[in-house]
N, C-alpha and C positions, 0 to 999 in steps of 0.2 A: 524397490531393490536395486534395478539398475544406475536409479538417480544416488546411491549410496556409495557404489560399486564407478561411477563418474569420477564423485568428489575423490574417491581414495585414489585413483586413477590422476587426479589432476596432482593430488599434492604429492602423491611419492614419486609421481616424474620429475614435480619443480624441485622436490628437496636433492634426488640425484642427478639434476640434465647440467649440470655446472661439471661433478665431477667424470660424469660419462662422456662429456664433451674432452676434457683433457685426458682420458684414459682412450677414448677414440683416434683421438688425431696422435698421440703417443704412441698408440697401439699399431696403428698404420704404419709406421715410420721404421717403431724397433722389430719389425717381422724379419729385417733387412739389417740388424745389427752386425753381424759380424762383417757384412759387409761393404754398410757404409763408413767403421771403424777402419778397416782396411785401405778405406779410398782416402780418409781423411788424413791419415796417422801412417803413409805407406813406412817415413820415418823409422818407427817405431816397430814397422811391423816386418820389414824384411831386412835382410842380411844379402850381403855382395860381396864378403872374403871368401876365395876359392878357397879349398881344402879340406882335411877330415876334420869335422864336428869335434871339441871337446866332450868329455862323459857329463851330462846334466850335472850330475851329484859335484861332481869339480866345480865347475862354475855356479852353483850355489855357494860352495863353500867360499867361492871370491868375492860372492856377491853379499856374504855375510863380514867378513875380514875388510869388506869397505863400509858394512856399515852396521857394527855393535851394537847399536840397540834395536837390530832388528831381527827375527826370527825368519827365516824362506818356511813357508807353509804350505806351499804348492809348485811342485815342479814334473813339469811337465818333463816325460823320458823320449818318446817320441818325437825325434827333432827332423824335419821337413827340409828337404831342400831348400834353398832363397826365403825361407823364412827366420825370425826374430826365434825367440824364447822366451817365454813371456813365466818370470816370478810372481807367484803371490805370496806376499809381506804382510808380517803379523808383530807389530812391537813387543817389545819385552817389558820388563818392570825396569822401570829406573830403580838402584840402592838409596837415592838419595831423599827421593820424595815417597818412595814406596807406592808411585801409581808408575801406570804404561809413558810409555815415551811416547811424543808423538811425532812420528818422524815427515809427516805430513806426505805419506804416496803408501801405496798399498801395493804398487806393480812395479816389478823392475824389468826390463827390455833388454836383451845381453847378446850381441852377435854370437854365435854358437863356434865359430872357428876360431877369432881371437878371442874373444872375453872381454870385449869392450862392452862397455854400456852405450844404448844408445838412446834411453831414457827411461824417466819414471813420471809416475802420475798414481793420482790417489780417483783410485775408480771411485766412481758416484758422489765425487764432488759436489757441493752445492755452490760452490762460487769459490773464485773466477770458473764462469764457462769457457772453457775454450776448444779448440778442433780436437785436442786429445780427450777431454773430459766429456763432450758431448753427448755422444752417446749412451754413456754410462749415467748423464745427466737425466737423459728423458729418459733411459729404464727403470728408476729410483722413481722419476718422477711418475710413471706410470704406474706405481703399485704403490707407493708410500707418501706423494709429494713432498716429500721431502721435510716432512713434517719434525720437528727437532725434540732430541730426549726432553722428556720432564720430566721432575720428580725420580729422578735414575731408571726412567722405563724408555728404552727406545722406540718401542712397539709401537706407537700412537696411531703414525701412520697407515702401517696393517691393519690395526687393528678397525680405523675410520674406515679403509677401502676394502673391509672386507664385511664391514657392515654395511654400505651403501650395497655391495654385490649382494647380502642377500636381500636386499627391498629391492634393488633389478628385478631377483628371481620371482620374488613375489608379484609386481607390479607387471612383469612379463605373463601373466598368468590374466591378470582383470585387463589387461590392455586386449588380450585376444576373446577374452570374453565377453569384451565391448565392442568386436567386432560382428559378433555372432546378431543374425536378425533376429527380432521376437515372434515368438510361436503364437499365430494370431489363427484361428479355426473359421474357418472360410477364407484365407487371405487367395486370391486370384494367380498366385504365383507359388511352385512347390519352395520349399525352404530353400534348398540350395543355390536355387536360382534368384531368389532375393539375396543370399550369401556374395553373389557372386560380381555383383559391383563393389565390393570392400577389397576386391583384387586389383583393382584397375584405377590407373592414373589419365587425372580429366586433364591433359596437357594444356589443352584449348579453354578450360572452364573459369579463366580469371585466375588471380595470384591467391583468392582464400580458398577455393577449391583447389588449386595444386598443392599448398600446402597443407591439405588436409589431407590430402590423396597422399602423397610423399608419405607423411608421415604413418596414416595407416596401413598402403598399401606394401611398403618397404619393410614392415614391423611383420606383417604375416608370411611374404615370400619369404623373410629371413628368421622366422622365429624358432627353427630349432635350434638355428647358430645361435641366435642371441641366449637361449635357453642353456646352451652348454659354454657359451663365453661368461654368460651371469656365473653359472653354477662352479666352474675351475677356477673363477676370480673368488670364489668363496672360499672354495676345499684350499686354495695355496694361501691366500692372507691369513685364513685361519684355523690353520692345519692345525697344528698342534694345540689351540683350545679349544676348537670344534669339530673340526673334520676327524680328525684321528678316534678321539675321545668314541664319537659318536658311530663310529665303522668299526672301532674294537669291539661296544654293545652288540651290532647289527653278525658282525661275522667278522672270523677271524683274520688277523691282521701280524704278517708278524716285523714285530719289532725290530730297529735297526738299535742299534746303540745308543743313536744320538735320543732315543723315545724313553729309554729307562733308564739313562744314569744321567746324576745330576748334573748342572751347568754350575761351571766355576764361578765365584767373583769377578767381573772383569776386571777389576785391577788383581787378583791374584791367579793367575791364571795356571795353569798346571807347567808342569815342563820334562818332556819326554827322558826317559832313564834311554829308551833303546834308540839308536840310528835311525835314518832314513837306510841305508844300506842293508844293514839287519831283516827289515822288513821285505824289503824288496826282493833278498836274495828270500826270504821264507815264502812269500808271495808267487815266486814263480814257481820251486818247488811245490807248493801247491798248486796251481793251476798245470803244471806236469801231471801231477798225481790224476787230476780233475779231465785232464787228453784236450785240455780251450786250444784252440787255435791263436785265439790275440796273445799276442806279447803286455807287457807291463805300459800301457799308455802314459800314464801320470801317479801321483802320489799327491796324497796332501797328509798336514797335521793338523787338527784343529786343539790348539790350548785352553778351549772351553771344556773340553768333553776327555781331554787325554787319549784322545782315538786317530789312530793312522787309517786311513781310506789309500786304497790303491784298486786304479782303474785298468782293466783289460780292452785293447781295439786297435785297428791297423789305422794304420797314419791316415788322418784325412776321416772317420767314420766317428769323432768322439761322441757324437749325437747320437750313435747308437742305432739300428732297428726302429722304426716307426719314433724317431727322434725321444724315446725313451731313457738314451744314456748308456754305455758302457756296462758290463758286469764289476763289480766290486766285492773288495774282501777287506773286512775291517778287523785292524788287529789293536792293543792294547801297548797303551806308549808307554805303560810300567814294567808289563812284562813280554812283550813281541806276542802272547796268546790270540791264535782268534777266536775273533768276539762273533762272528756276524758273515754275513754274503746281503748281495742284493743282485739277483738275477734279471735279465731284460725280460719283460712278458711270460716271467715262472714265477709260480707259487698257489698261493691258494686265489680264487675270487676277487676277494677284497684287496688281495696284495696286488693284482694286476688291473683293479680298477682306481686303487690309488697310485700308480704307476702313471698310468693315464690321462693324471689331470693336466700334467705342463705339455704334453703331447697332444692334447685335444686343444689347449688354450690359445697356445705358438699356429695350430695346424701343421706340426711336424709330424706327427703320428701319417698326413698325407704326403710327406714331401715338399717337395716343391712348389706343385700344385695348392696344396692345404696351407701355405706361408701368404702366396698370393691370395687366397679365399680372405684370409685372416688379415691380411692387410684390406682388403677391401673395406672386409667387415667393421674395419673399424671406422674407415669413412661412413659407414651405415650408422652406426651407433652417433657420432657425432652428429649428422645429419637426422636422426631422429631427435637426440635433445633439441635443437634449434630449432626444431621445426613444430615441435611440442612445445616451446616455450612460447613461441610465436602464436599457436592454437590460444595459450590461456591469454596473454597478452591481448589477440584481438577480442576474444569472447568477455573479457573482465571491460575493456573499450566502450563494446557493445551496449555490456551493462552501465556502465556507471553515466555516459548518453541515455539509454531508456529513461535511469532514474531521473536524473535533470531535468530531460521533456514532463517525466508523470509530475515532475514538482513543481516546472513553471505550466503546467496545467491546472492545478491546483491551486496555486497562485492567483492566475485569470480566473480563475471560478468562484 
């Protein structure tokens, strides 16, 4: 059984230690997104005109009268001292071709006092890489590599790295089962204490005993990280055709809007009857009603769904509570109604454990602390494919020298 329990062991490491390795050292890197984006693109990201702020909703609307075939889908209301403004852009339908424009950037960057532009870029670029697109480069790349529609499905991506995450979860399972000693009736030593070399690294024991040690003994100190990084790398690629699906069965779940109304054509995409303003003034009004303390953080519209989101939180907190995210109130782009809420850490069970999974994955549900963990972790992960790759590399070495010797023995004989 064990020698079974090996083989599945060897091959569902090697089928995922390629892509664990790029979602590792990825992983590593973007724990520190906003603020390696910050360091690189300071450009982009702060503003130096003294004076009173413009109202956001104005400078959307300049930011559209510069450029027509583009929709503002996200604008942020809370404007920061020395900081940018950062638009998210949504194309329209071209009349002529009757598909989306592609205005090639997704972000517009708008000093907040004058209303100058101080750039754009199209997040998660796949090329050219460059200082502004970078980060947004290896985020894509860490969940989706970047893998290109087919067949009019974009998903490809998710859908690949959210099946490797669940042979991690699995494979996380017979890896620590293969650590375990066998129960041998007379053995001279109690169990646990034969258990207890699978803990410890032979520093001194030669370069095939550290890498063996590395690899197993890094896999058990960190296995319930790896357990809960496998398992949120599942629930978020494949949220909505598995995770969701399967938590609505188990226990109640409630639906946001984006869960039960349909998705548009993307080339035909809906287009809001009500304001951004409309909303916003209904939005606050309710949260009056409601006694929230945050003001209106942001807004967005998404033309897939016909649904205005607008987010509650004080300047500088949009991560929200155990980096959960802001409270939200989703209203209806045909008729200003709300549709919806989405509370930080309320609701039923299942709504706070699917809350949970981009908060447990980042390590921002810890802070600080839980970013650094999560960055480590990912040097862990990489450093375990490589060093599991190296285990089967030298053992298959191993083998195929034995065979050669039994064959020129065989030979002489």
């Amino acid at each position: 059984m064990r020698a079974f329990w090996t083989l599945v062991h060897r091959y569902l490491g090697l089928l995922t230690a390629g892509f664990l390795f790029i979602s590792g050292v990825t992983g590593a890197i973007i724990s520190w997104d906003h603020e390696l984006d910050d360091l690189l693109n300071p450009h982009l990201m702060e503003a130096h005109t003294p004076g009173t702020p413009q109202p956001a909703l104005e400078l959307a609307k300049q930011v559209e009268a510069r450029y027509p075939q583009v929709l503002v889908s996200y604008i942020p209301i809370q404007i920061e001292q020395g900081e940018a403004i950062a638009f998210g852009i949504s194309p329209r339908v071209d009349p002529a071709s009757g598909k989306l424009f592609e205005p090639g950037f997704n972000q517009v960057f708008v000093d907040p006092v004058s209303g100058a532009e101080l750039g754009k870029r199209e997040w998660g670029a796949v090329w050219p890489i460059t200082k502004e697109t970078f980060v947004s480069f290896l985020y894509r790349l860490h969940y989706t590599l970047h893998i290109p529609e087919m067949w009019g499905i974009d998903r490809w991506g998710l859908w690949l790295m959210g099946g490797i995450a669940m042979i991690w979860v699995v494979d996380s399972f017979v890896g620590f089962y293969l650590t375990l000693p066998l129960r041998r009736k007379g053995a001279a030593k109690p169990w646990l204490q034969r258990w207890k070399p699978a803990w410890k690294v032979r520093w001194n024991g030669g370069s095939n005993k550290l890498n063996f040690d590395l690899h197993r003994a890094f896999s058990l100190w960190t296995w319930i990280l790896l357990i809960i990084l496998s398992f949120t790398a599942f629930s978020l690629n494949l949220y909505s055709e598995v995770f969701y699906p399967v938590m609505s069965k188990i226990s109640k779940v409630t639906p946001t809007p984006f869960d039960v109304r349909p998705m548009a054509d993307i080339h035909k995409p809906f287009a809001p009857k009500v304001e951004y303003a409309s909303v916003i003034e209904t939005a606050t009004k309710e949260a009056v009603r409601r006694k929230w303390e945050e003001p209106v953080g942001a807004v967005f519209y998404t033309n897939a769904f016909n649904v205005y989101g607008v987010s509650f939180y004080k300047p500088g907190d949009d991560h929200g509570s155990g980096g959960v995210g802001p409270a939200y109130l989703y209203y209806d782009g045909a008729d200003g109604k709300l549709l919806g809420e989405r509370l930080p850490w309320k609701g039923t069970a299942a709504d706070i454990f699917v809350q949970a999974q981009f908060p447990l994955h980042s390590g921002r549900i810890l802070g600080l602390p839980g970013r650094i963990l999560i960055s480590l972790m990912g040097v862990v992960v990489a450093m375990l494919s490589v060093t599991g790759v190296i285990i089967w590399w030298r053992k298959r070495a191993s083998r195929v020298v034995t065979a050669e010797r039994r064959a020129g023995d065989l030979v002489e004989a």
